[in-house]
N, C-alpha and C positions, 0 to 999 in steps of 0.2 A: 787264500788270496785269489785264487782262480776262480771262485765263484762271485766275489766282487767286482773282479775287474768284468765279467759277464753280465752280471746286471749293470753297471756302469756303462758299457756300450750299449746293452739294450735299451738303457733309459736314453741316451741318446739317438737311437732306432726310434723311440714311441716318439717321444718330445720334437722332434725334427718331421716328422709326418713320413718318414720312410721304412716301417717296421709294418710288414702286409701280414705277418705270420712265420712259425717255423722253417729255419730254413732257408726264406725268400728277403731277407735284407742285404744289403751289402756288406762287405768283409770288414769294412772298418767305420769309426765313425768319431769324432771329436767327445774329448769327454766331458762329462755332464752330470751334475748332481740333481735329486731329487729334492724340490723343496723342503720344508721342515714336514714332517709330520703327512707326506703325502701318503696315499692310500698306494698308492704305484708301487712303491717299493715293499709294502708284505704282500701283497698281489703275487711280485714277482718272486720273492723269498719264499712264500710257503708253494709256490708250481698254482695256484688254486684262484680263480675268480670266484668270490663270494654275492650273491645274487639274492635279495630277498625279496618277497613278495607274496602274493596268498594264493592259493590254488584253487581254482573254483571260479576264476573272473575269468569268462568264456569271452571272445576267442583266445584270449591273451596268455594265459595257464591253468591246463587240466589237466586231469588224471587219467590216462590211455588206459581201456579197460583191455585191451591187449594183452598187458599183461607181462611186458617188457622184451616185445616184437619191437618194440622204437624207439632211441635214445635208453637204453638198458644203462644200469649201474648210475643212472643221475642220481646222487646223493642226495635226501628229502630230509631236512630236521626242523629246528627252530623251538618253538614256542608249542607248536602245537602237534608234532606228531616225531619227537626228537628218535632220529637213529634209524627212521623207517627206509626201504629203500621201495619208492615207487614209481613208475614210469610216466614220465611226464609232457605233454603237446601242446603246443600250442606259439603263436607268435613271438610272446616273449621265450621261448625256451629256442624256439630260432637263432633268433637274435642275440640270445644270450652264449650262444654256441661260435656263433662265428665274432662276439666279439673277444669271449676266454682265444680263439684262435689268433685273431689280432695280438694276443698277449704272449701265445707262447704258454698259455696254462690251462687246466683243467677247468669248465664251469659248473658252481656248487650252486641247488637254488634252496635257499633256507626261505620255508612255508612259516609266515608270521602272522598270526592274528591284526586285521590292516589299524585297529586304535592304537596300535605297540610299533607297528613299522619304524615310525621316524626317532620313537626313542632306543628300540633296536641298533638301528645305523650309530647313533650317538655312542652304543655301548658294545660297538666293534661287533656286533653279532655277524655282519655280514659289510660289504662294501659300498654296496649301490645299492639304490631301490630302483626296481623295477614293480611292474605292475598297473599301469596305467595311471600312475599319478597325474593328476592338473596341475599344472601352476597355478597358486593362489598367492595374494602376498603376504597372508597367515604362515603360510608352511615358508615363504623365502625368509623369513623370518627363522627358521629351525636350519634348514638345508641349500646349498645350491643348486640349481638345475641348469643341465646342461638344454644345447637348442631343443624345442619340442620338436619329438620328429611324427607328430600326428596331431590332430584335433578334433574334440569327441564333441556332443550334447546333451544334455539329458533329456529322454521320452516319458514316455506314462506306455506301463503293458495298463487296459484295465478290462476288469469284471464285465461282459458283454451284458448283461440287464443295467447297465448304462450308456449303453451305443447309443443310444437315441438322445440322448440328456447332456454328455460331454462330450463335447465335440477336440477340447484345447486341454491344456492345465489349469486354467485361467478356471473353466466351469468345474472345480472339484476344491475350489476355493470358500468352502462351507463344512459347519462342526459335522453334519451328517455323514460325512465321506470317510471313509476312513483308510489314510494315504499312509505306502509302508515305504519305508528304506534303511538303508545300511548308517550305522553311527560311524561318524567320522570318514563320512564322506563327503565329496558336492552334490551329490544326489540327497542326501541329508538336509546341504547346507539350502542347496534351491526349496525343497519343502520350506523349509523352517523363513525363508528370504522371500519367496516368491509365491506362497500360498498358505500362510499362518493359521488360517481361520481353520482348514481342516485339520482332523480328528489326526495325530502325527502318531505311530508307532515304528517301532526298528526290529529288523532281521537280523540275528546273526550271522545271517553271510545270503548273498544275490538271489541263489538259490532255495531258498526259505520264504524271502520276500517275495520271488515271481509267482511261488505257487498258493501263497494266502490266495492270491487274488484268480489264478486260473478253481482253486478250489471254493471261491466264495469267501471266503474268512476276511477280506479286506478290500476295500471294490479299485484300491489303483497300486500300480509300485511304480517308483520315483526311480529313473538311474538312466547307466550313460547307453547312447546307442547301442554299442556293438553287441552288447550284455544283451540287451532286452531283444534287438534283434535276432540272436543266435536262438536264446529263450523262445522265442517266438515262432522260429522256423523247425524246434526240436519237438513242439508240445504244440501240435494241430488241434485246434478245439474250437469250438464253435461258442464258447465258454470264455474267451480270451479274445479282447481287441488290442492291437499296438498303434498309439497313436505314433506315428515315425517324425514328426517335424521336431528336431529339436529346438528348446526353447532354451540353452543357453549356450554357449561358444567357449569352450574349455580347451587352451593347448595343454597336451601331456609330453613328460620330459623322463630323461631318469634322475635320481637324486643323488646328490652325496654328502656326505660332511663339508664343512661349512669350511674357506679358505685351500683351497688346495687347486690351486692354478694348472699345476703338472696332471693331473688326472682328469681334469677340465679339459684340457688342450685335446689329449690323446681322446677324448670320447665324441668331444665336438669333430675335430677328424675322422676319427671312426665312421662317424653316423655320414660325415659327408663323403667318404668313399662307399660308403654301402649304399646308397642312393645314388653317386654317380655312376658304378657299375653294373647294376642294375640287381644285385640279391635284395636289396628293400622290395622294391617293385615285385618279385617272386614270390618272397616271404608274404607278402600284405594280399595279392591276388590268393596264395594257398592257404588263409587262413579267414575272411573276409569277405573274397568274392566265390569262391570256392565251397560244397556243398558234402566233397566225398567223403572227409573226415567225421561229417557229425555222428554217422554210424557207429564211435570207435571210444568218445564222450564216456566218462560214466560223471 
């Protein structure tokens, strides 16, 4: 009974916008049930924030070759490397730190193959996506999303023996080219929407696709800023141009299961204390504007 009545006031702590972290709420609070079926209450039942996403989408989550000099013991499974335990950096794993603190629990990040993410979520693998999702109205269709608390674009990294030839995306709109991105993506979806005619292949993941083209094997890769810029600044070549103007306008959010108002509230809160205090602004300069970590990448 005593561990009910504790999440019962705790859910009253999130749900009320007064629960900052361990600790720090006030002694009492009116009580308050969690919706049917909210994510909130095994959240706060198993101590565990479940986080899924893919590992390898620079700045947002990588693998510190450190070595586990930094966030040691973060828990790594899912789909594609279940049980392994390895050290993980990057924006999203910030953010996902102080939002498991918001909660009062531990944050888990389950590495998912990103064509499996959303049906993942659907089959409890994990609780929220993370990972730099867009909102499209394809996916609002599957999942909800809370406010976007960023906006990305997609660029072109391309093969420099077409510097002189493509200036945009627009000029790689032809079968000769041969343009790469990730399946089941917007960078996907832009290729396939906004330049048909070229030669279309897919990468298994960001990192496969950026370096067809720094190695010659595909002369553009399709995807969002941050990616192709980090890419860009890690792999100095004279062999590599980044066109930086993005050509489309994508808010990213995180996701959840479909109906769940209580877990809605507490996140949309979340993100608007974490921006009013100023750890976004931190978080986002140390991953973004910031240079010292790339050394640290593998």
């Amino acid at each position: 009974m005593g561990k009910l009545i504790r999440l019962t006031i705790l859910a009253a702590l999130i749900l009320s916008g007064m629960w900052i972290g361990p600790g720090k709420g006030p002694a009492s609070a009116a009580d308050l049930e969690f919706s049917e079926g909210s994510a909130l209450a095994g959240i706060l039942q198993r101590g565990e924030l479940r986080i899924g996403l893919e590992v390898g989408y620079m700045p947002f989550e990588m693998i510190d070759q450190r070595s586990g000099l930094r966030q040691k013991e973060i828990r790594h499974g899912g789909f594609r490397h279940k049980g392994r335990q390895l050290s993980l950096m990057g924006f999203d794993i910030d953010v996902g730190i102080e939002m498991a603190k918001a909660l009062g629990v531990k944050p888990v990040f389950v590495d998912t193959i990103w064509p499996s993410i959303i049906p993942a979520l659907k089959l409890d693998r994990f609780d929220i996506i993370f990972g730099g999702m867009s909102v499209t109205e394809e996916r609002k269709q599957q999942v909800d999303f809370a406010d976007p608390f960023m906006t990305v674009g997609q660029t072109v990294l391309l093969n420099a023996k077409h510097e002189k030839t493509v200036h945009s995306y627009k000029d790689l709109n032809d079968p000769k080219f041969v343009v790469v991105s990730k399946p089941g993506t917007t960078g996907e979806e832009a290729v396939q929407r906004m330049i048909p005619r070229a030669a279309y292949e897919t990468a298994d993941t960001e990192i496969e696709g950026a370096m067809r083209v720094l190695e010659g094997r595909a002369d553009a890769f399709v995807y969002d800023f941050p990616f192709n810029a980090v890419f860009h600044a890690l792999h100095p070549s004279n062999q590599l141009v980044f066109l930086d103007e993005p050509f489309t306008e994508e808010p990213i959010a995180w996701a959840i299961r479909k109906n769940d108002p209580d877990f809605m509230k507490f996140l949309n809160q979340f993100l608007a204390r974490l921006k009013a205090d100023g750890r976004y602004d931190q978080i986002y300069f140390k991953w973004f504007l910031s240079s010292t970590w790339h050394r640290f990448v593998r």
